[in-house]
Backbone bond lengths (Angstrom), bond angles and torsions (degrees), N, CA, C in turn:
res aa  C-N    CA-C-N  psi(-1)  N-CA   C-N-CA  omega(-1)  CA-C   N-CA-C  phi
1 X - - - 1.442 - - 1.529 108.07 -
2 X 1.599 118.12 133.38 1.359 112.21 171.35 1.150 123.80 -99.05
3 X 1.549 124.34 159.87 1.179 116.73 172.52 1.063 140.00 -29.20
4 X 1.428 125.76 -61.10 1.364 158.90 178.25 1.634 103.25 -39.43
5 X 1.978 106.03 -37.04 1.297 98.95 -173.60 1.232 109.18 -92.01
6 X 1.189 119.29 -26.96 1.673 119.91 170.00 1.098 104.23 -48.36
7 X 1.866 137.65 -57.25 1.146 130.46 -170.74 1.360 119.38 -60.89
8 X 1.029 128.35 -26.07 1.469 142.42 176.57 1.904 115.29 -59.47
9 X 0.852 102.66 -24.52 1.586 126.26 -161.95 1.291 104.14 -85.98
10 X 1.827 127.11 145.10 1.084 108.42 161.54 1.495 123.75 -99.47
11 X 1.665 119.14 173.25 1.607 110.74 -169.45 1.890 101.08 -52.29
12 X 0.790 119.56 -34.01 1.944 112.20 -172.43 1.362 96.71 -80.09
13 X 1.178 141.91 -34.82 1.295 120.69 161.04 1.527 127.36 -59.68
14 X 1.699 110.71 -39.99 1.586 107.05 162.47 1.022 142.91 -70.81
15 X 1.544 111.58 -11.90 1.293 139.52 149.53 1.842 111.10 -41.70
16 X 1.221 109.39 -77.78 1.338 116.68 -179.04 1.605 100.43 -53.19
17 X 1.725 101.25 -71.25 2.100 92.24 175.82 1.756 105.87 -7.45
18 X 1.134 102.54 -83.68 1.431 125.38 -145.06 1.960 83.93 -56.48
19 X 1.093 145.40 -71.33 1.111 143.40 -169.82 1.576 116.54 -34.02
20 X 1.644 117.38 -58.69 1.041 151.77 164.66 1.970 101.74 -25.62
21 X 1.393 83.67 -74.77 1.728 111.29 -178.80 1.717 114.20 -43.50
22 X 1.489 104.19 -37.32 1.586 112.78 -166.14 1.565 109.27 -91.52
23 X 1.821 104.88 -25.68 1.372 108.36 155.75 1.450 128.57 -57.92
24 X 1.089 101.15 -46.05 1.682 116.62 166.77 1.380 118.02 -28.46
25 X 1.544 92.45 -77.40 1.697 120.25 178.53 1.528 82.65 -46.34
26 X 1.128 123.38 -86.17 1.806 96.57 -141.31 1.808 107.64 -66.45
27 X 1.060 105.03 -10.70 1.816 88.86 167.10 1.658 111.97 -80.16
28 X 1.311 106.99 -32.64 2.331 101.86 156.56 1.081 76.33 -37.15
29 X 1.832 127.14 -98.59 1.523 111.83 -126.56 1.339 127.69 -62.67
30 X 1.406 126.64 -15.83 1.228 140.50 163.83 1.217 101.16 -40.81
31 X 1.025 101.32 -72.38 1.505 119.24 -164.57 1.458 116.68 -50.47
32 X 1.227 100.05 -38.54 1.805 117.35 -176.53 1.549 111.79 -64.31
33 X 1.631 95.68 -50.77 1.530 101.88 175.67 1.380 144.02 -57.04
34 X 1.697 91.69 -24.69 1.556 118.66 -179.25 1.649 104.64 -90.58
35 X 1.269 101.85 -9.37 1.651 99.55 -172.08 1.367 119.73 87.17
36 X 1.038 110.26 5.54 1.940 118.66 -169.79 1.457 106.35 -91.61
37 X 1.400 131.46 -9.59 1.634 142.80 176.00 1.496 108.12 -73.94
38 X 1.443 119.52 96.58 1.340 95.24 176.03 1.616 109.29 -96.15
39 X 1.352 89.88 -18.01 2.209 72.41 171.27 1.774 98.91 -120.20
40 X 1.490 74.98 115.10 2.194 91.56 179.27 1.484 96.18 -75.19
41 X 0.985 126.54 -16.34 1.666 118.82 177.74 1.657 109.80 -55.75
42 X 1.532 116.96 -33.56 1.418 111.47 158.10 1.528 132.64 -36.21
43 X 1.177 111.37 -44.47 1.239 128.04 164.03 1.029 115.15 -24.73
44 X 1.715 108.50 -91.78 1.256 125.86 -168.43 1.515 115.63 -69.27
45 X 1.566 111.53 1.11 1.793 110.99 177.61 1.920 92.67 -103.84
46 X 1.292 112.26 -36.89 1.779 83.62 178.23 1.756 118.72 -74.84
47 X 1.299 106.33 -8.31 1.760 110.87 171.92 1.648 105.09 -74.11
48 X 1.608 121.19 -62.62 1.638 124.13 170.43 1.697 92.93 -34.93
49 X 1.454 133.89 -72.40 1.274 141.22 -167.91 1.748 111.75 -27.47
50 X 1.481 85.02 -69.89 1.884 94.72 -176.89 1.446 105.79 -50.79
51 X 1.568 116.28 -55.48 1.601 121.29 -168.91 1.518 105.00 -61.65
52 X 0.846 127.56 -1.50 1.528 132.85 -175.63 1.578 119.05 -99.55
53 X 1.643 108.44 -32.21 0.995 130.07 -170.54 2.024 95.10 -100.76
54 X 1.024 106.71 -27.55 1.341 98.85 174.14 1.342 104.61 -79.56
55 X 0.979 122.38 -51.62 1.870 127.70 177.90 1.509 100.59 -19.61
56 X 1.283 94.85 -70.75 1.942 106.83 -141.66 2.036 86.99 -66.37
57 X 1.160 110.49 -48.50 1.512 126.53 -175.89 1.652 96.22 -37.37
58 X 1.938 123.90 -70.24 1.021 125.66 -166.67 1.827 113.02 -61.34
59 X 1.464 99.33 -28.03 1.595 98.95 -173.77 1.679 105.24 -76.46
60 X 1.482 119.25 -34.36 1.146 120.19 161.36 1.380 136.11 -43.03
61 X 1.446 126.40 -39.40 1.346 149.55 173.77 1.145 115.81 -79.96
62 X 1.736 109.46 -24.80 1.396 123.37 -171.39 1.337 86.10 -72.28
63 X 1.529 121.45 -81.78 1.074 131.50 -174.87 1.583 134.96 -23.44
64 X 1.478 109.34 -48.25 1.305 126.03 169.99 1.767 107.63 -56.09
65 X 1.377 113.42 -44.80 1.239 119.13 -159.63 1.966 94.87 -64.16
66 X 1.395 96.90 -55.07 1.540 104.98 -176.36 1.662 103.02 -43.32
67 X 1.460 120.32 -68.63 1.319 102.07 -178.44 0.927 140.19 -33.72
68 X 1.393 105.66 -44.47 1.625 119.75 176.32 1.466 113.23 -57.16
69 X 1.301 117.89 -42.81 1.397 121.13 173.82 1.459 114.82 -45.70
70 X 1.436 118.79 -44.79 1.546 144.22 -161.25 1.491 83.56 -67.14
71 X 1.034 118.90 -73.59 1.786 126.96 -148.84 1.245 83.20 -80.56
């Protein structure tokens, strides 16, 4: 997932993303553990995924919060 599309998105959609995403991840590790993963590179792209989706989410909230401070 790229940036650009995370930014595009709204927070209740990244909300779900990110839920969606963490389900994922633990069926990789299922999968990993049992030996049934043949590309472990999944792994490490739905973890970049979530942290990405948390980013834009926290700078979002960040942001809101600051305004509020302003006004």
């Amino acid at each position: 997932m790229k940036m650009y599309e995370i930014i595009e998105m709204s927070e209740e959609e990244i909300i779900k993303r990110i839920e969606e995403e963490e389900l994922n991840l633990v069926d990789l590790r299922f999968q990993h553990e049992l030996k049934n993963l043949t590309n472990t590179a999944k792994l490490s792209s739905a973890k970049k995924d979530i942290a990405r989706l948390k980013t834009v989410l926290k700078e979002r909230q960040l942001k809101s919060s600051l305004e509020q401070k302003v006004n």
